[in-house]
ZAMARGU-4260 file (C-alpha; in steps of 0.2 Angstrom, whole numbers, plus 5000, padded with zeros to 4 digits):
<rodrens>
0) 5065/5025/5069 | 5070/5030/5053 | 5065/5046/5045 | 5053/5048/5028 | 5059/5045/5013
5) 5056/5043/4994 | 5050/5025/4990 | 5052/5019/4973 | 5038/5006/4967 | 5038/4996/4950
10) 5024/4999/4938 | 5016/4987/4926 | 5031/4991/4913 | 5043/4985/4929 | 5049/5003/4927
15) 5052/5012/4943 | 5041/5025/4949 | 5049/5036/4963 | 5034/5043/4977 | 5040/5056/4989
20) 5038/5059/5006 | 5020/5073/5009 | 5014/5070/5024 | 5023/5063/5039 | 5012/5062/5057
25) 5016/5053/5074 | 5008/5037/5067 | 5005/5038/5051 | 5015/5043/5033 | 5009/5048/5017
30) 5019/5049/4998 | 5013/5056/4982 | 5020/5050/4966 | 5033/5062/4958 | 5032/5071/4944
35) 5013/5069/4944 | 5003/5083/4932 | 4988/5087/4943 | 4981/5084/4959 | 4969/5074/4956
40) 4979/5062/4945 | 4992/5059/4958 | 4995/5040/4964 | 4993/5041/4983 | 5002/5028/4996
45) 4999/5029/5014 | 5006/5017/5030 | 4999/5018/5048 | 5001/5010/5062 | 4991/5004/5078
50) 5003/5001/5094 | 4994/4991/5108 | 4993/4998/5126 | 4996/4983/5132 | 5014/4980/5123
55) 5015/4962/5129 | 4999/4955/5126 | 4992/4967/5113 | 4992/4965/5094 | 5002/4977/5084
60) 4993/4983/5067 | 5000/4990/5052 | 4991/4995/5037 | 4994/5002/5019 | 4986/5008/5007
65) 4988/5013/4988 | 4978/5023/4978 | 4977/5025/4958 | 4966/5037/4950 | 4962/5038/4933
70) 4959/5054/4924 | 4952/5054/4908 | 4961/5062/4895 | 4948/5069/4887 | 4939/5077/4899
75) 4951/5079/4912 | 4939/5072/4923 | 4939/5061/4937 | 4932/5043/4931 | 4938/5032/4946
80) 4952/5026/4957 | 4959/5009/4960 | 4964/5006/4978 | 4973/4992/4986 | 4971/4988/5005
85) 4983/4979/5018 | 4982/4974/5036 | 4997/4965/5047 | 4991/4960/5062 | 5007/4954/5075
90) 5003/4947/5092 | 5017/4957/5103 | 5023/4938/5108 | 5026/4934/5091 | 5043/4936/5083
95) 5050/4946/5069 | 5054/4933/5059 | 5036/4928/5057 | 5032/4945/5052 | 5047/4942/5038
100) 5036/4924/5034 | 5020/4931/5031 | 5028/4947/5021 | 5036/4935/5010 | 5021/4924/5009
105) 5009/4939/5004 | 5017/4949/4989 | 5018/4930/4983 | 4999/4929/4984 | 4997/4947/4979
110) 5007/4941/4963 | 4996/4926/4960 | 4985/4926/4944 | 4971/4921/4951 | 4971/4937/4963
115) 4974/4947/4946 | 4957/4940/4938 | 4950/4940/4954 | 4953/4962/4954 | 4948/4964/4935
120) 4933/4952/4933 | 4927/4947/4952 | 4932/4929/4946 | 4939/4917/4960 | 4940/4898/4958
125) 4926/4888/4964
</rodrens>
C-alpha cells in the first residue's frame, strides 16, 4: 500500500493547490490544504474505506469527502462550508477495470454544467 502523501488539487483558477498529509489511521486518511491562515479556514479532504468480511462476495466501499469553508473577511467569522460527498461501491467479483470506467465516467458528470447549477441554484432539468 502506499504511504500518505501531499495531493495537489486544481482550483477554480486551474491553479494547483497542494493539501498535506494530517491524519493517517488504519482505514481512513485526512489532508489539510497548505499554507492555510487559520483553522477554521482550512479546506479539508478525507478518504475512507470499508473492506467486506466476506472478500468474495462482499462490496468493497470507498468514500471521499471535501470540505471548503468560507470565512468572512470581515468578521473573521465562520459563515458556511461547502462539502462534496462520494461513494464507490465495487462488488469483490467485479474487476478493476470497471472501477477505472465508472471513475472516468464520474469526474465527467461531476464536470457537467447541469451538476454545476444543479449545486449553486438547486436547478436540474425537468
Amino acid at each position: 500500500m502506499a504511504a500518505a502523501a501531499d495531493m495537489t488539487l486544481k482550483n477554480n483558477a486551474a491553479a494547483n493547490v497542494t493539501f498535506n498529509p494530517y491524519s493517517v489511521e488504519q482505514d481512513a486518511v485526512e489532508w489539510t490544504e497548505a499554507g492555510a491562515t487559520s483553522i477554521l479556514g482550512t479546506t479539508r479532504a478525507r478518504l475512507t474505506r470499508k473492506i467486506p468480511a466476506d472478500k468474495v462476495n462482499g462490496v468493497y466501499r470507498t468514500l471521499g469527502k471535501l470540505q471548503l469553508p468560507v470565512v468572512n473577511g470581515t468578521t473573521g467569522l465562520l459563515d458556511g462550508t461547502v462539502t462534496g460527498n462520494f461513494e464507490i461501491l465495487r462488488p469483490a467479483k467485479l474487476s478493476v477495470a470497471n472501477v477505472d470506467e465508472l471513475v472516468a465516467r464520474f469526474k465527467e458528470f461531476v464536470a457537467q454544467a447541469i451538476v454545476k447549477t444543479a449545486a449553486e441554484t438547486g436547478a436540474i432539468p425537468t
